[in-house]
C-alpha positions, 0 to 999 in steps of 0.5 A: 377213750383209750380202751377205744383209740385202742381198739380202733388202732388194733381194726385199723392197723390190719388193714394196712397189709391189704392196701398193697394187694386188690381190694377185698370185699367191702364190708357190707355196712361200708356204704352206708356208712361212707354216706356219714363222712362229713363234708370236707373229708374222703373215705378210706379203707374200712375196717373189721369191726369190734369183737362184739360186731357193733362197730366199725372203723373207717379211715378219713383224710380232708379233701384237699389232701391230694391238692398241692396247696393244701398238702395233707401231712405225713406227720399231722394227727389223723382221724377215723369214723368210729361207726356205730352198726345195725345189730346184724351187722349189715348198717351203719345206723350213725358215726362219729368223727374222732382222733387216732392215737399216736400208735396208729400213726406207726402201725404197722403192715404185715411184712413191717415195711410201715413199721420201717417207714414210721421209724425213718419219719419219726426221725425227719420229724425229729429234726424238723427244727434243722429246717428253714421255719415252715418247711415241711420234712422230706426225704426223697431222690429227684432230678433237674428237669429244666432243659434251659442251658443256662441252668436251673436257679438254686435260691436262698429262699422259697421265691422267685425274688429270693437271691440265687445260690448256684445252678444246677446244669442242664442236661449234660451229653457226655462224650468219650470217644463210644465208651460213655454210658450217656442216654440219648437225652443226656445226664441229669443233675441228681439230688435230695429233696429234704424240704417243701413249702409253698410249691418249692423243694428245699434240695442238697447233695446235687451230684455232677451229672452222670458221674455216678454212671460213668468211668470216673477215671475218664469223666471230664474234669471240665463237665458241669459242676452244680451247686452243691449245698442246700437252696431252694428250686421250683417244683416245676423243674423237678422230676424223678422215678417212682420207687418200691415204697411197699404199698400198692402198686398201680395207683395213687392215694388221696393221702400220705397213708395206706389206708387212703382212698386208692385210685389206679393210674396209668404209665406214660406208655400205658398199663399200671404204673411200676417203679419202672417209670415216673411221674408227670409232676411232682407237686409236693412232698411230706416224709418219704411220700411225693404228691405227683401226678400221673400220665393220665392226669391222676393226682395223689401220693405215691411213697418213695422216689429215687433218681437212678437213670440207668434202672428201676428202683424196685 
């Protein structure tokens, strides 16, 4: 079993540096063997095969991977189809569902970004037990999208009955006399979202909006202060850009994994999508990867989001 999980570790793990580039030809036993996956589960990226030629590996995630009320889990144990192959090497003659081993979950791309990010959510895993009970770990920039001049509700806990905490404030339309930087639609209130649970961000660190972009000699001492410390928002109210995660570009995965089921997607303007816009909604969240949905009704999970109004995050 272990000379096995080793091998299809080592098969899997060379597909990840072409998950940021176009597909490349399938293999040919690919289809016939993507009609073995089990119900309740997607295909992913297939790989090469054993030395001998005799079996192939295919990447699998659940099928509610990319629905916002069953999240899959950057940080759960994944599986693979260990396929077994015609002696030409043509077809898939049967396979099986089985467990990877915790190496793959690390395994790295070709430029090490993987690697990298495995490194940084190994840690949030690590310090999960920080966290309210349930919460699954994140790591990712966004903003207030609630334009309601009351402010949008921080609360203690998950719930539309849970006690408010503070608010973030609406979009802010500074004014200095010509030498603000504002945006026509204002600043928005920045933070870290380092939790999810249950269609909830648990956020901290809410900077005063547009701050950071300003002269901060000349920012008004009367602007808006938010809520600083860590609550609870409603996903609904968040939005952010698409940052540079290292995987491919121009669409979405069926789950948080490079080797997922890619499906492209389109800006709100037209045209694959870039870390020169952002998604639709954010719906949920695990390590550094966003469950969003795109501007064409694309949903699926896109790795890192940042909050910087004034450029891209590439």
């Amino acid at each position: 079993m272990r000379i096995l999980a080793s091998v299809a570790v080592m098969a899997l793990s060379a597909t990840t540096a072409s998950a940021q580039q176009a597909s490349e030809a399938e293999p040919a036993w690919r289809a016939s063997a993507v009609a073995l996956v089990p119900a309740g589960y997607v295909a992913g990226t297939s790989s090469s095969t054993d030395a001998a030629g005799t079996t192939g590996y295919l990447a699998v995630y659940t099928a509610g991977a990319d629905d916002s009320k069953t999240p899959a889990s950057v940080f759960a144990p994944r599986q693979m189809m260990v396929v077994t192959l015609s002696k030409d090497g043509t077809r898939a003659l049967s396979a099986e569902l089985k467990p990877r081993g915790p190496s793959d979950i690390a395994a790295g791309n070709a430029d090490g970004a993987d690697n990298d990010f495995a490194a940084r959510q190994a840690e949030l895993d690590a310090n999960r037990n920080a966290l309210p009970a349930g919460t699954e770990p994140c790591d990712l920039g966004a903003w207030s999208e609630d334009k309601d001049l009351a402010g949008l509700n921080v609360r203690a806990e998950p719930s539309v009955k849970a006690r408010v905490l503070g608010k973030l404030p609406p979009p802010y339309h500074l004014k200095m006399g010509g030498a603000e930087n504002t945006p026509e639609s204002g600043w928005l209130t920045e933070f870290r979202i380092i939790g999810f649970k249950d269609g909830w961000f648990l956020i901290e660190g809410a900077m005063p909006p547009g701050k950071a972009y300003e002269d901060d000699k000349r920012y008004p001492r009367n602007a808006p202060k938010p809520y600083a410390g860590r609550g609870w928002v409603a996903a609904n109210k968040v939005g952010a850009s698409y940052a540079n995660g290292y995987t491919r570009m121009g669409g979405l995965f069926q789950a948080p994994f490079v080797d997922a089921k890619w499906t492209p997607a389109l800006r709100k303007l037209g045209g694959e999508f870039d870390t020169d816009d952002g998604p639709k909604r954010i719906l949920a969240c695990s390590g550094h990867w966003a469950l969003v949905e795109s501007h064409d009704g694309v949903r699926g999970w896109w790795r890192s989001l940042c909050s910087n109004q004034v450029t891209n995050c590439s």
